[in-house]
Residue, then its C-alpha position, 0 to 999 in steps of 0.5 A: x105696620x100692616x092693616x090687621x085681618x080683623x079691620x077690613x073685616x069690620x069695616x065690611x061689616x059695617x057697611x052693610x048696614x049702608x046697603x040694607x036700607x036702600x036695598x030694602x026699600x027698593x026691593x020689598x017697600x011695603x014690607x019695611x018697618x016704619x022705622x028702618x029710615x030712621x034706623x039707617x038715617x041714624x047709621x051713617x051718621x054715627x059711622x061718618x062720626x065715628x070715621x071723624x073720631x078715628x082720624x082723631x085717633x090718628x092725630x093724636x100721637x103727633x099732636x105735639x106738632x103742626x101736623x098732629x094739631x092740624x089733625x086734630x081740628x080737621x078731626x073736629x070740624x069733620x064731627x061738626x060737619x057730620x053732626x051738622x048734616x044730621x041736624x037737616x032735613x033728609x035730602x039735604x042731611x044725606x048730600x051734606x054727609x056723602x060730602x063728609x065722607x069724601x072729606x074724611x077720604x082726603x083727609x086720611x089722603x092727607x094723614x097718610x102723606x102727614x102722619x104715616x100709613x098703615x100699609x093697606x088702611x086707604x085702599x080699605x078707606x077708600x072702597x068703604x067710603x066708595x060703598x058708603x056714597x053709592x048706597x046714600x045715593x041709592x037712598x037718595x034716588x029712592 
């Protein structure tokens, strides 16, 4: 199976999100709503659990199997840690979820050895996840 056209646009899409925050608060800080922080906060948290639903999804058809299970709990313990990272306070919330993010990589790593690939979907995985963890640190540096 080939990666559809629309999949990669929308997860280019959805990055952007991760880059107007820092990029904002960077370039014009006095001009940034009180609540774009938080607005953005709320992103990557939801996109680092919405990730973790999609390795779900990916589990799901072998989860009459060890593999399929095992996608399944790394799916959860993934949502878990995301939500967890989420409950801290900012510095450590953000370090807790690029950490998340680069587990969700090895994790599709795994899956794609495991489970089957979808021709294209880790390149497009990992670029995002690349874009992902340098505008979390660029917020972090801010």
């Amino acid at each position: 199976m080939k990666l559809p056209r629309l999949v990669s646009l929308l997860g280019y899409a959805g990055l952007i999100p991760f880059l107007v925050g820092p990029a904002w608060l960077s370039l014009s800080p006095a001009t940034a709503p009180h609540w774009l922080d938080h607005a953005w906060f709320v992103w990557v948290g939801m996109i680092a659990s919405f990730m973790a639903g999609t390795f779900w999804g990916f589990a799901l058809p072998a989860s009459e199997g060890p593999a399929g299970i095992l996608g399944l709990l790394v799916s959860m313990a993934l949502m878990l840690a995301a939500w967890t990272a989420m409950s801290l306070p900012l510095v450590p919330a953000l370090v807790g979820l690029i950490v998340v993010f680069l587990l969700l990589l090895v994790a599709d790593f795994w899956r794609e050895r495991t489970l089957g690939a979808v021709e294209g979907y880790f390149a497009l995985r990992t670029a995002l996840t690349v874009g992902a963890c340098l505008a979390i640190g660029w917020r972090l540096a801010i």
